[in-house]
C-alpha positions as CSV (number, residue, x, y, z in Angstrom):
1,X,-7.4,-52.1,-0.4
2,X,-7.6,-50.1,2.9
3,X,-6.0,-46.8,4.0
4,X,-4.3,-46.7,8.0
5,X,-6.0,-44.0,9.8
6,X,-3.3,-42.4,10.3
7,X,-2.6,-42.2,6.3
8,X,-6.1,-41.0,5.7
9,X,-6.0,-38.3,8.2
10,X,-2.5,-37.2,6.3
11,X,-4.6,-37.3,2.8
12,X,-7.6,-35.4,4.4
13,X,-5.1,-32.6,5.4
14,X,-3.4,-32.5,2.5
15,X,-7.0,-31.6,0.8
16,X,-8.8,-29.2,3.1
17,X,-7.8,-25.5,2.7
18,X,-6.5,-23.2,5.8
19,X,-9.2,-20.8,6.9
20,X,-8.1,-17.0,6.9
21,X,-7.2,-15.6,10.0
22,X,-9.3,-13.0,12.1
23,X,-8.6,-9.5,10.6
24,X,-6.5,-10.7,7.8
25,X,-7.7,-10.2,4.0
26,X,-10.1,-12.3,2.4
27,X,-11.3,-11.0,-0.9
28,X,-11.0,-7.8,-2.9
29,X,-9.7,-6.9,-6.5
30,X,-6.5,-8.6,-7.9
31,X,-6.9,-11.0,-4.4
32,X,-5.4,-14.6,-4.7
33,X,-5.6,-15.8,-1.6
34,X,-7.8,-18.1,0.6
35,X,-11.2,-16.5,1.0
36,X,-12.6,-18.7,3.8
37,X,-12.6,-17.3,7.4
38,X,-12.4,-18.8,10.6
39,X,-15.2,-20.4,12.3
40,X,-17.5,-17.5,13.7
41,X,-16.2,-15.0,11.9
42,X,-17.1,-13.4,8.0
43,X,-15.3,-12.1,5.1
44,X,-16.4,-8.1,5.2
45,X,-16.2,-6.3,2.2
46,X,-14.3,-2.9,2.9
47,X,-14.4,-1.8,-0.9
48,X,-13.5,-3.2,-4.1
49,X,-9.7,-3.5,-3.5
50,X,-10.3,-5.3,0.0
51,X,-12.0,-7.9,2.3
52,X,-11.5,-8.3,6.0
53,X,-12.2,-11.5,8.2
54,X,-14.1,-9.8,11.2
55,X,-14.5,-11.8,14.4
56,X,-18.7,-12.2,15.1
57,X,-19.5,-11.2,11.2
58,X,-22.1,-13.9,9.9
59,X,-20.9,-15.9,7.0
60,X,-22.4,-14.7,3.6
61,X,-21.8,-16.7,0.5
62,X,-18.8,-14.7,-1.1
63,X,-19.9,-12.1,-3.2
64,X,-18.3,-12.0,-7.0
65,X,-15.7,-10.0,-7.0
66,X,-15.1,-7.2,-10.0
67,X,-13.2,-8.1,-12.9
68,X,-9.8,-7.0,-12.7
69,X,-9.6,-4.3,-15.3
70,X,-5.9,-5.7,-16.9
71,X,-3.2,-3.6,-15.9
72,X,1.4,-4.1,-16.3
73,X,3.1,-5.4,-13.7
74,X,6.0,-2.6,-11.9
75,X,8.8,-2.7,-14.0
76,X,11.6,-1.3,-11.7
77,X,14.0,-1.8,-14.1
78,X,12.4,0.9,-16.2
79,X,13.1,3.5,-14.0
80,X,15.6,6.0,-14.7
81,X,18.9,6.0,-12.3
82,X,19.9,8.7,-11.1
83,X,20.8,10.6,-7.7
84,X,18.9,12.4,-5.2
85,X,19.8,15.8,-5.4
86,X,16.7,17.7,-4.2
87,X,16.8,20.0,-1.2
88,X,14.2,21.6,1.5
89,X,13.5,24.0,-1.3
90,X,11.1,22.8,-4.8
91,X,13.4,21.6,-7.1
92,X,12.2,22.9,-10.2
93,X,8.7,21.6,-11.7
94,X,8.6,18.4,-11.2
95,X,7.8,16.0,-13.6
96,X,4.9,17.3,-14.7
97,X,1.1,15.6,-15.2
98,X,1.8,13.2,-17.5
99,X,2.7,10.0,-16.1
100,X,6.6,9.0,-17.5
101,X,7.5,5.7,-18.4
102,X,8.8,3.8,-15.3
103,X,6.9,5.6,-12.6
104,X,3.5,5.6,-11.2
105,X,0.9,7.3,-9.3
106,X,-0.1,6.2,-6.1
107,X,-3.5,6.8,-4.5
108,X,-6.3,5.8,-1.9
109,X,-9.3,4.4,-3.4
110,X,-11.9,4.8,-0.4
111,X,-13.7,7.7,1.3
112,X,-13.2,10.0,3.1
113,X,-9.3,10.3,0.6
114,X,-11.1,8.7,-2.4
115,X,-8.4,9.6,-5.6
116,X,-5.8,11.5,-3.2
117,X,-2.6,11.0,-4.3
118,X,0.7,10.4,-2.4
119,X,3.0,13.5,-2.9
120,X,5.2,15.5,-0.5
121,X,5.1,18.7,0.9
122,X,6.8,20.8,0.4
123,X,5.8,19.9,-3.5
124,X,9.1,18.0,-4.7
125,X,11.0,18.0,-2.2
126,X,12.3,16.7,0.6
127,X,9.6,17.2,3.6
128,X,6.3,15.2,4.8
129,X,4.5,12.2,2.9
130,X,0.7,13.0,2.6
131,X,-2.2,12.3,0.6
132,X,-3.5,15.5,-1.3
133,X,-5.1,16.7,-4.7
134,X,-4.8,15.1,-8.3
135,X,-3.2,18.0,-9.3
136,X,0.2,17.5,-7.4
137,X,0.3,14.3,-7.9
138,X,3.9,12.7,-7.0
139,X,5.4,9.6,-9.6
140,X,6.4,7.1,-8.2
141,X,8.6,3.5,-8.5
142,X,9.4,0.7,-5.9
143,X,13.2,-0.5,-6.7
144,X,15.1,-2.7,-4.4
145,X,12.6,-2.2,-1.7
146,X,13.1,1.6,-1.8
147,X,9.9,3.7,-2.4
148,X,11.0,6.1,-4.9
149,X,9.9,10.1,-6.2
150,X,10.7,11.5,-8.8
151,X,11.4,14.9,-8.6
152,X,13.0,15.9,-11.6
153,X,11.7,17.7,-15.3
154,X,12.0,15.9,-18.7
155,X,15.1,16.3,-20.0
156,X,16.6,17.4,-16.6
157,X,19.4,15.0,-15.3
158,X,17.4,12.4,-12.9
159,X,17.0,13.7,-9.7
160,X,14.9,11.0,-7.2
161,X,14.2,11.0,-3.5
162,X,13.3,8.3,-0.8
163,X,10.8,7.4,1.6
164,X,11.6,7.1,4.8
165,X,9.9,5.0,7.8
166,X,10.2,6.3,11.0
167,X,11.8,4.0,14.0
168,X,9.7,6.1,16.3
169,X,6.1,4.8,17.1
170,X,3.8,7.7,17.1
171,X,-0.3,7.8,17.2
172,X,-1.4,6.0,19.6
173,X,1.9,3.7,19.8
174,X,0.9,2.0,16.8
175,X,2.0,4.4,13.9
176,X,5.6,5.4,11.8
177,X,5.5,8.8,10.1
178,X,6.6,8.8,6.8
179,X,8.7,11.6,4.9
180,X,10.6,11.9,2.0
181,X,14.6,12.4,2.1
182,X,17.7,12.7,-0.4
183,X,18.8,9.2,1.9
184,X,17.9,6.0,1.2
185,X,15.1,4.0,3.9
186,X,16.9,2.1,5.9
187,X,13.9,0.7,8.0
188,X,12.0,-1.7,6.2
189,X,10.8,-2.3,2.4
190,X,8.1,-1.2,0.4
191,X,6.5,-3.2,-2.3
192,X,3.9,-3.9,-4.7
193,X,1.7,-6.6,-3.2
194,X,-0.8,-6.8,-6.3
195,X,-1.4,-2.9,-7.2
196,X,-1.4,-2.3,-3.6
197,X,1.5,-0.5,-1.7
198,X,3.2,-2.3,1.1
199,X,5.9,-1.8,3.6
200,X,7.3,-4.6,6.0
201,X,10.5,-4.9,8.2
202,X,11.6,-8.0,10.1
203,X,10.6,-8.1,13.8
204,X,7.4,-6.5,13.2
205,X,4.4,-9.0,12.5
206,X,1.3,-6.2,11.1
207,X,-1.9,-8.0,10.8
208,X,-2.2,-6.3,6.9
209,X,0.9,-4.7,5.3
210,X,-1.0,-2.7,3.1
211,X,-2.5,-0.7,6.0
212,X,-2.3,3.3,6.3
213,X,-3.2,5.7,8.3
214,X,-3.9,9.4,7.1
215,X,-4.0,11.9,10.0
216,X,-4.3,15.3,10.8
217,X,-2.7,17.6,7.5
218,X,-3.5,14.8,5.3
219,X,-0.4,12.9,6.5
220,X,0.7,9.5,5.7
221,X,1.3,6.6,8.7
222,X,1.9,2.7,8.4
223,X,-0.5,1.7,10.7
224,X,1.3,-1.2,12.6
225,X,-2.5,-2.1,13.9
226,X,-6.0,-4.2,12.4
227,X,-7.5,-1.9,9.3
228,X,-10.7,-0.4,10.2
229,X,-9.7,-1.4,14.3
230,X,-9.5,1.1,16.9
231,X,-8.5,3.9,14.5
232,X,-6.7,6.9,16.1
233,X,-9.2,9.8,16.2
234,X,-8.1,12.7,13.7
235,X,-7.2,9.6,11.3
236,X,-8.8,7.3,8.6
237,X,-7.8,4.2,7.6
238,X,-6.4,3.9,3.8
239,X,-5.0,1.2,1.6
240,X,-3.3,2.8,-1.5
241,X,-2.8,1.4,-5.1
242,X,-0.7,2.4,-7.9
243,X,-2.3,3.9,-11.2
244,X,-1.0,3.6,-14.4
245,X,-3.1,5.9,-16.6
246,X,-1.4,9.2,-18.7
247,X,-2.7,11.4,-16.6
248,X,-4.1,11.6,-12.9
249,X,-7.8,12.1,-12.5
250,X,-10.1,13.2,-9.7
């Protein structure tokens, strides 16, 4: 029994695993992709929850990566429906510092924001998306591609508001602000990629959808550019991950 060349090259292709891209993820917590980079470049460890291909790196064996400790998947359809009715003022006290069923915090997991939390400012309302102290911690839920806050008390009719992706490139031309509005986002989707928060739109091919910039007044960007590339000065370069404990911790 022989093979045809031309079979064997198809069975030899169908074996042999596609290398990762430069600048694209390779390794990190929760990560079940291809960890092999592209001839001449290495898979760099940024921290824990992610690993870069860098162009000119030397390949290292892989490193083991930490046991994932086990943590439940979103469940969007826990969260509470209800609509936005929040205004430029506070609306009330917020929901508090213990985490309520359906919702979770988000936060960076890497110096210089190490355990900052995604809340808005001002505090429950509608206003600017930053990254700031455990003890203002927003709660949050991704549902039908809408990253969503809630604002309201327990036992207080549901009140919820929405981030919202600039259009507008800002920073460098490779940043969208984000802010927090009684509207729905019409410019993009958010989502969970793992515990990791992502945001994506058609047209717009980003090298890592989990990539964030935080900039001057602790604010929150997409970075539409490589993580840990040519970052804006006044800016550091985040990925954030939901958090599921009771309560948030510094």
């Amino acid at each position: 029994m022989y093979y045809s060349t031309t079979a064997l090259l198809v069975l030899l292709a169908g074996i042999v695993s596609a290398a990762v891209g430069d600048w694209q993820q390779c390794g990190g917590m929760n990560w079940a992709g291809e960890t092999a980079c592209n001839s001449g470049a290495g898979c760099v460890k940024i921290n824990d929850y992610y690993s870069q291909c860098q162009p000119g790196a030397a390949p290292a064996d892989p490193e083991p990566q930490p046991e994932p400790e086990p943590e439940p998947e979103p469940q969007p359809t826990e969260v509470t429906t209800g609509t936005p009715t929040a205004t430029g003022a506070p609306s009330g006290t917020g929901p508090g510092k213990t985490l309520q069923s359906g919702y979770y915090w988000i936060r960076a997991v890497a110096a210089p924001n190490f355990h900052k939390y995604i809340q808005t400012k001002p505090l429950y309302s509608t206003g600017d998306a930053l990254l700031g102290d455990y003890t203002t911690a927003g709660q949050f839920q991704v549902v039908d591609g809408q990253l969503l806050e809630l604002v309201s008390a327990p036992g207080e009719p549901v009140k919820l508001l929405y981030a919202v992706v600039s259009e507008t490139r800002s920073i460098n031309d490779n940043s969208l602000a984000v802010t927090f509005s009684e509207t729905k986002n019409t410019y993009g989707t958010f989502a969970f990629g793992g515990d990791d928060l992502e945001w994506s739109v058609a047209g717009v091919n980003r090298p890592n959808k989990s990539a964030w910039y935080v900039c001057t007044g602790q604010k929150l960007y997409i970075n539409l550019g490589n993580y840990l590339y040519q970052t804006p000065a006044g800016c550091a370069d985040q990925t954030i991950h939901y958090y599921n404990d009771k309560t948030a911790n510094n």
